[in-house]
N, C-alpha and C positions, 0 to 999 in steps of 0.2 A: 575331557581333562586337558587333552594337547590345546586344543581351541583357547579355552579358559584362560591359561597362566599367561599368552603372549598377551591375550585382550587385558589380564590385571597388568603386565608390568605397564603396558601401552597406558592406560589410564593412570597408574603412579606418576609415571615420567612427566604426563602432561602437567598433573595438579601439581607434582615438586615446580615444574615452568613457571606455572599461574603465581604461585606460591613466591619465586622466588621475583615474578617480577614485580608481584602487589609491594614486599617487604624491600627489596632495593629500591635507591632514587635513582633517574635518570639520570643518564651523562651526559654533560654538553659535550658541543664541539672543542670548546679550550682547555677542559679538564682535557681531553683523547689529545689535543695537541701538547700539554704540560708532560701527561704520560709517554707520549712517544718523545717528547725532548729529557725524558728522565733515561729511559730503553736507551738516546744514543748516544750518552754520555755514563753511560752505566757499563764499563768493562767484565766481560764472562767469567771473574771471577768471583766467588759466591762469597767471599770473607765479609764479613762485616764491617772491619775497619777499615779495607780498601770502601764498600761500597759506603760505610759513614761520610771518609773521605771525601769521595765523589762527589756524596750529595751534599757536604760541604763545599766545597771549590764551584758547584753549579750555582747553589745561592748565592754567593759572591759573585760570581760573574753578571750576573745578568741579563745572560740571556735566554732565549726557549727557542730551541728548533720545531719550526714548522714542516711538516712534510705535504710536498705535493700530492694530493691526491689518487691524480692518473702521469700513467707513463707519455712521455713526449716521443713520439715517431715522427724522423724526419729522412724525408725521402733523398737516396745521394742521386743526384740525375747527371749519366754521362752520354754525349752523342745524344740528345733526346729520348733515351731511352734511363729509367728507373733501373738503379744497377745495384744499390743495394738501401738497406732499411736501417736507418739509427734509431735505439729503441735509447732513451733516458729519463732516469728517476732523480728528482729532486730536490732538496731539502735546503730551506733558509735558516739563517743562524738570525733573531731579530730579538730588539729588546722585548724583555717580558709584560705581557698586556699587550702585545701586537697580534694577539692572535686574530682576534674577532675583526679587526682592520683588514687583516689580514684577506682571511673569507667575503669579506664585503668584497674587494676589488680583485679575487681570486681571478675569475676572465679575463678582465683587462689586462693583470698578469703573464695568465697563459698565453694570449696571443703577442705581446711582445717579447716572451721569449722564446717561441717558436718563430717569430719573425727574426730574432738575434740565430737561431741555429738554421736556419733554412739559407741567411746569410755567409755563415760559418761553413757552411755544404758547399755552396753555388762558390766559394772561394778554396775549396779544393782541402777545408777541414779534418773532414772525415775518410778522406783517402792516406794510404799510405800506413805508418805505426800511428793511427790517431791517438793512440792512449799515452803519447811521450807525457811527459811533465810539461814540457813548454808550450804544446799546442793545447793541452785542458785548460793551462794558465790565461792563455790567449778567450777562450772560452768564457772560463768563469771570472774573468772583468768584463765581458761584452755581456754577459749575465747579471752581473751585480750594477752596471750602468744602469741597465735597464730595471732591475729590481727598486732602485733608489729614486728613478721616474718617478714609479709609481708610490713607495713609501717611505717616500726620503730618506733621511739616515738612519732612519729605526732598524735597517738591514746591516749587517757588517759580512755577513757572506755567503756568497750560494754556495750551497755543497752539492756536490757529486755521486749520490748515492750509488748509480748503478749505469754504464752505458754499454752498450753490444751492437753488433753491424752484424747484419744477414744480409750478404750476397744474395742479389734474385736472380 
């Protein structure tokens, strides 16, 4: 009987799976991007007529935040040697319907704005209080230049989700 009960839940779980993935439709990539531009402009609190609000003032705008997929590390190198690790996450502000443009030239992307922060390093960026206002300011224009390269004005702003420096 001990056997038994783990082997039935085991086999419930699976077939609720099966089950729920025959009966659901699949998600794109731009519904998951829509979602996650609803999440960051969706404030922690739970009322209704704030989040009505919300989701009123988002439709009007017109925009959708896209989030980078992977974290950006960019190495600070001092003396020749690698002195510490910039880890950065982050997030475009772009008109709605940029998503799928967006994902097409994703690479292209990432490599010029790892070429913008590996610039921002080698000029002495990430040293010091990097996280001032004026030196992320410095950042995210050298970011949005290059984000409008690539998709011309359908960008109005990178955002800065997340940056940390680990000392090696």
């Amino acid at each position: 009987m001990k056997i038994l009960l783990p082997i039935l839940f085991m086999l419930l779980g699976l077939g609720a799976g099966i089950g729920a993935g025959v009966t659901l439709p699949p998600t794109s990539r731009s519904s998951e991007a829509v979602k996650h531009s609803q999440d960051a402009t969706n404030p922690t609190n739970t009322s209704s007529n704030s989040s009505d609000m919300v989701g009123e003032n988002y439709k009007k705008s017109g925009y959708e935040y896209i989030r980078m997929a992977k974290q950006f590390v960019v190495p600070v190198v001092d003396e020749d040697r690698i002195a510490a690790l910039v880890t950065m996450t982050l997030s475009l502000e772009a008109s709605v319907g940029t998503t799928e443009a967006f994902y097409a030239i994703e690479p292209k992307l990432r490599d010029g704005f790892l070429q913008v922060m590996f610039d921002h390093a080698n000029t002495g960026g990430f040293d010091g209080a990097f996280t001032e206002s004026d030196n992320l300011d410095v950042l995210r224009k050298a970011l949005l230049e290059e984000a409008r390269k690539s998709m011309g004005g359908e960008v109005s702003r990178v955002l800065i989700m997340s940056v940390s420096r680990q000392d090696v």
